[in-house]
Structure formats: C-alpha cells, structure tokens
C-alpha positions as CSV (number, residue, x, y, z in Angstrom):
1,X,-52.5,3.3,47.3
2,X,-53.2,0.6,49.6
3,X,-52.1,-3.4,48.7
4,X,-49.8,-1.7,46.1
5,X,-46.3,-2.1,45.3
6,X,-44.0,-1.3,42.5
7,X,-41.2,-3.5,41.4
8,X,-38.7,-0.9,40.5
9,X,-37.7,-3.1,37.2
10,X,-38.3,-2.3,33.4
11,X,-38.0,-6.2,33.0
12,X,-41.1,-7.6,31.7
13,X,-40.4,-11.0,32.8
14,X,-39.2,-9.9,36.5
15,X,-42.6,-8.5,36.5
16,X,-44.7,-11.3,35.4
17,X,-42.6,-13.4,37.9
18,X,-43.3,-11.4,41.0
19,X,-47.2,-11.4,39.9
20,X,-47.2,-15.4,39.7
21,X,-45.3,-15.6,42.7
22,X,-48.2,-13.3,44.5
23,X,-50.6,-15.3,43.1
24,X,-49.1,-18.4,43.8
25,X,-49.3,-17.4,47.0
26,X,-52.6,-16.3,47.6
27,X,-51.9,-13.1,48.4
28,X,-55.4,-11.3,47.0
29,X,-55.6,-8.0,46.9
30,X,-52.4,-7.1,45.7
31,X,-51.4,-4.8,43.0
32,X,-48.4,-4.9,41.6
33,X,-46.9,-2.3,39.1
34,X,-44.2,-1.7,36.8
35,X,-41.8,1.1,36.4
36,X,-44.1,1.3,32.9
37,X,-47.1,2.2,35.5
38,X,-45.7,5.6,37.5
39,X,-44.1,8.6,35.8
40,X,-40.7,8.3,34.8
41,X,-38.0,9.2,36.9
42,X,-33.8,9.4,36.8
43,X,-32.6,5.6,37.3
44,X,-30.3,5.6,40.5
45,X,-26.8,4.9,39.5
46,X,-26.1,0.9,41.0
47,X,-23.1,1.6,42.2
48,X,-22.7,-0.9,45.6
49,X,-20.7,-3.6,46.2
50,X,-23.2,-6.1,47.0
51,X,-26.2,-7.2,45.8
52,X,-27.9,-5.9,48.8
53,X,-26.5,-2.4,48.2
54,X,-28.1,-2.7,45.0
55,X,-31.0,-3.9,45.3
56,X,-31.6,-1.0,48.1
57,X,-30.3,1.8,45.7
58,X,-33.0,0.8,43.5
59,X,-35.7,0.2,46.1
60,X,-35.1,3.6,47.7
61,X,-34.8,5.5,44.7
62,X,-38.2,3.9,43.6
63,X,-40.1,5.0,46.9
64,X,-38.5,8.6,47.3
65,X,-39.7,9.3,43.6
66,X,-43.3,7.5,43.7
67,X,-44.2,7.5,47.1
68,X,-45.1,4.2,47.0
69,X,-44.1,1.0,48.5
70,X,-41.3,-0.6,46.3
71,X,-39.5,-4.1,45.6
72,X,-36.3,-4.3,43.8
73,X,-34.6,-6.5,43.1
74,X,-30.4,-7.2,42.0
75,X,-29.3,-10.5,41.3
76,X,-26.3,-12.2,38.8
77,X,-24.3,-15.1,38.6
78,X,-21.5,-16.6,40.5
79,X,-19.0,-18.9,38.9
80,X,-16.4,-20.9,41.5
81,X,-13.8,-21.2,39.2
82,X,-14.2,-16.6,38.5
83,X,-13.9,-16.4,42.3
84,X,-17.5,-15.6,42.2
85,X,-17.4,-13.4,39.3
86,X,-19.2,-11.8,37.3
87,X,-21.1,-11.1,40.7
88,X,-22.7,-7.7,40.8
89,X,-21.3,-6.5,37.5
90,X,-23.1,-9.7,35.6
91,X,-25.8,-7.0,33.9
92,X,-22.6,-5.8,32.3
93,X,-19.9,-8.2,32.0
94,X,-19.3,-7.1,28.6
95,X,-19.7,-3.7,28.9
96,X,-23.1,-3.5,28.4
97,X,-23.2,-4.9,25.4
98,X,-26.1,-7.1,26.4
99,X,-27.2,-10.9,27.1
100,X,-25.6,-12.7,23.9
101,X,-22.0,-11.1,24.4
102,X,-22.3,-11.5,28.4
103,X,-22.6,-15.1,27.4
104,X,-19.9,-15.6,24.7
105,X,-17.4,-13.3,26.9
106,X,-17.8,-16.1,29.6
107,X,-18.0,-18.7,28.1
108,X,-15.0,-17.8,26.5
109,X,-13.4,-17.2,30.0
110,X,-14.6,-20.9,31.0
111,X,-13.1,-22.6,27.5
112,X,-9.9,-24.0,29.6
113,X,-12.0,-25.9,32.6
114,X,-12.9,-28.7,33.2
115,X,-16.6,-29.4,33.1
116,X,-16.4,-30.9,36.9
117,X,-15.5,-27.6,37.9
118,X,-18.0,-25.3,36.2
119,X,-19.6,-25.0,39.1
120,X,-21.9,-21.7,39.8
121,X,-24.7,-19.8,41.4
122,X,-27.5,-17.5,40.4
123,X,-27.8,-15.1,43.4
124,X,-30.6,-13.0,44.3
125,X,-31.5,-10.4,46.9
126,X,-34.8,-8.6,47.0
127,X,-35.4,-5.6,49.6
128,X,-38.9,-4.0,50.1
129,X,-38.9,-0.6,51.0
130,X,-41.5,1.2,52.0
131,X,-42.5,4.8,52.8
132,X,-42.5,5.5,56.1
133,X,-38.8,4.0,56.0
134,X,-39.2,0.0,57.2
135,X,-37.2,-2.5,54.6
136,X,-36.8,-5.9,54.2
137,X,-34.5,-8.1,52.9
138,X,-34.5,-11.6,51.1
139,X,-31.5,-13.6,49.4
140,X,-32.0,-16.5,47.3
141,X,-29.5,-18.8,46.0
142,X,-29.3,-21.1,42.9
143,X,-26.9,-23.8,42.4
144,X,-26.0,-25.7,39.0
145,X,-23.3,-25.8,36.4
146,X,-22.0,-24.1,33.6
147,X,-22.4,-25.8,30.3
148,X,-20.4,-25.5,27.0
149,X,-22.8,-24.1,25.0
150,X,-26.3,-22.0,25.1
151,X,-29.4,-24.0,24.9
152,X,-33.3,-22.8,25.6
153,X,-35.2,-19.8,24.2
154,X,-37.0,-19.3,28.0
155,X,-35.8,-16.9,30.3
156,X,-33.1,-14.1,29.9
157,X,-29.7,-13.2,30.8
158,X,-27.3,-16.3,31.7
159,X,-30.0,-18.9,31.9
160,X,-29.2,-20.6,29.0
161,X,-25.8,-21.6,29.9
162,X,-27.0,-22.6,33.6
163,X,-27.6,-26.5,34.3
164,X,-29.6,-26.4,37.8
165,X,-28.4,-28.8,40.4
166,X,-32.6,-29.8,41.0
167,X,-33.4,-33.3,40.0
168,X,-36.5,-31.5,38.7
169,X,-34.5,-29.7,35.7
170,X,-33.2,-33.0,34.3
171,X,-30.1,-31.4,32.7
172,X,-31.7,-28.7,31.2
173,X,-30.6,-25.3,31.3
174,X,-33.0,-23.2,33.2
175,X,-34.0,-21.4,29.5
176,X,-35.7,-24.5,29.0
177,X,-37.3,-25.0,32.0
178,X,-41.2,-23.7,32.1
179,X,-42.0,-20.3,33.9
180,X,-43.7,-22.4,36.6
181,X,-40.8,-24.6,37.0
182,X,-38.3,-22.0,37.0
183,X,-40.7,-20.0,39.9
184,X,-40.5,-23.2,42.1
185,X,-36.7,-23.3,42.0
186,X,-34.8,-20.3,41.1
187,X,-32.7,-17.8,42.8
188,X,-35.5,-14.6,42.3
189,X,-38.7,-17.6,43.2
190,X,-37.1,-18.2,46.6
191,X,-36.3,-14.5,47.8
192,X,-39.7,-13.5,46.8
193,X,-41.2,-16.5,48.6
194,X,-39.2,-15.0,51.8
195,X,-41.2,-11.7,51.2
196,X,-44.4,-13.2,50.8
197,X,-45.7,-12.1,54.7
198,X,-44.3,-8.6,53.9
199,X,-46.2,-8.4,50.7
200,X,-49.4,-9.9,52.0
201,X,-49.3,-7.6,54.9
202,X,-49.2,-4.2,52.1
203,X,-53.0,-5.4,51.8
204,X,-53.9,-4.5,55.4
205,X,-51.9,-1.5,55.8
C-alpha cells in the first residue's frame, strides 16, 4: 500500500500523535494505521536492553507479519537519582500493574530526595522499518523534574509527575500541557520530527 505506515502501538494517543506530527509536517498523502487497522498478530516479546532494541523488536515484528512499512516506537523515563531507572522496564515498573501504581511505586522510591535533585528524562527512540529491510532510527530526549505529587488529567504514563525543563511549560507537568504543546516539546514530538523525510519519502515510493 503506497504512503502507508503502521505504528505498531495499540496506544490511541501514540497514534493520534504520530498523525498530528505528519500533518504538522505537511506530509500529504500519508496514511497512517493502527495495530486496530491490520489483522491481529502475536505481540513480540520486548525483551532488549535498550530502547532501540525495543523499539526494533516491535518494528520488525510489525513488518514481517503485515507486510507493510512499520514505526514503533519504545520510550520511558529516566530519573538521575534511579541511575536512570526505571529506563526500559518503565511500562512495568510495578509489575504491570499499570500507570497509577508505576507512579505511586516511584514516587515512593523518590520520598527521601531532595527536590533539587529529582532530576529526569523522558527518552524516546523510534525506528522505521520497512519491507525490503532498510530502518531508521530516531532518539528524542526530554528533560524536567520530578514533582511530589500527580497533577494533570492529559497525557498517560509518568506525565503527570514530570515538570519539563521548557520555559514554555511554566511549571506544569506535561499532563497539563495541550496536545499541541506537548508535540512541540516532548521526547516522542522530537524523534518523529527526525523521521519526518523518511516518512514523507513512503509517499513516493
């Protein structure tokens, strides 16, 4: 299917991102599906040590079952003071118990420092793979701070905890920034811009 890819993600809001970032972009004549959008197929197991293995599992896994050109991406959060922790394993920090306990188990984790060093990073890697065997990668990086409490009903995972560094976010945690907002700044926002010529390129293959 020409100018398609799939984003090998049953996140709704990954999805939607990816979309505005393609539109944002210009990139016309695009089509980007969901996982929801293909017959279903056994999820890889996400078993690397990196995000980049990760993020290739899934790409891979999308493309040999679909045939189609696929984007995946793996990201999480850093903290300085976990020695970069929870990292790769940030999905299931808890032990997969979902968002809300990821967050308490942290923040539980963080009760003893000191806000001035709550420092952190959302961290995400994107790879496009594609059929005939060519991928790309893209890593983004998102720096802010750890707050004491959750606040924001936007976004998913850790972003209500997360105070960006931006002057644009004001203080507020990136659940309460706007999807917009969050697209110009964030982790996912700037790998995807990175893949933008790669993307834009599906449409004239």
């Amino acid at each position: 299917m020409p100018g398609t890819v799939l984003l090998a993600s049953n996140n709704a809001k990954k999805l939607a991102e990816l979309r505005r970032v393609a539109e944002a972009a210009g990139i016309e004549g695009l089509t980007v599906l969901g996982l929801s959008d293909v017959a279903p197929y056994p999820e890889p197991v996400e078993d690397g040590a990196s995000f980049e293995d990760n993020a290739l599992i899934k790409a891979r896994a999308a493309v040999a079952a679909t045939g189609l050109p696929a984007l995946a991406d793996d990201s999480g959060l850093a903290v300085d003071a976990l020695n970069g922790m929870p990292g790769v394993l940030s999905a299931r920090w808890s032990g997969g118990q979902g968002d809300a306990a990821n967050n308490e188990l942290l923040l539980a984790q963080l009760a003893d420092v000191p806000a001035d060093r709550r420092g952190a990073a959302f961290v995400s890697v994107c790879a496009l793979v594609l059929p005939g065997g060519g991928q790309t990668l893209a890593r983004g990086e998102w720096r802010g701070r750890i707050v004491a409490r959750p606040s924001g009903a936007n976004g998913f995972g850790y972003d209500p905890l997360f105070v960006p560094d931006d002057a644009l976010a004001q203080g507020r945690t990136s659940a309460e920034l706007s999807p917009a907002e969050k697209d110009s700044l964030s982790h996912r926002g700037k790998a995807l811009a990175q893949l933008v010529p790669a993307l834009a390129a599906l449409t004239r293959s």
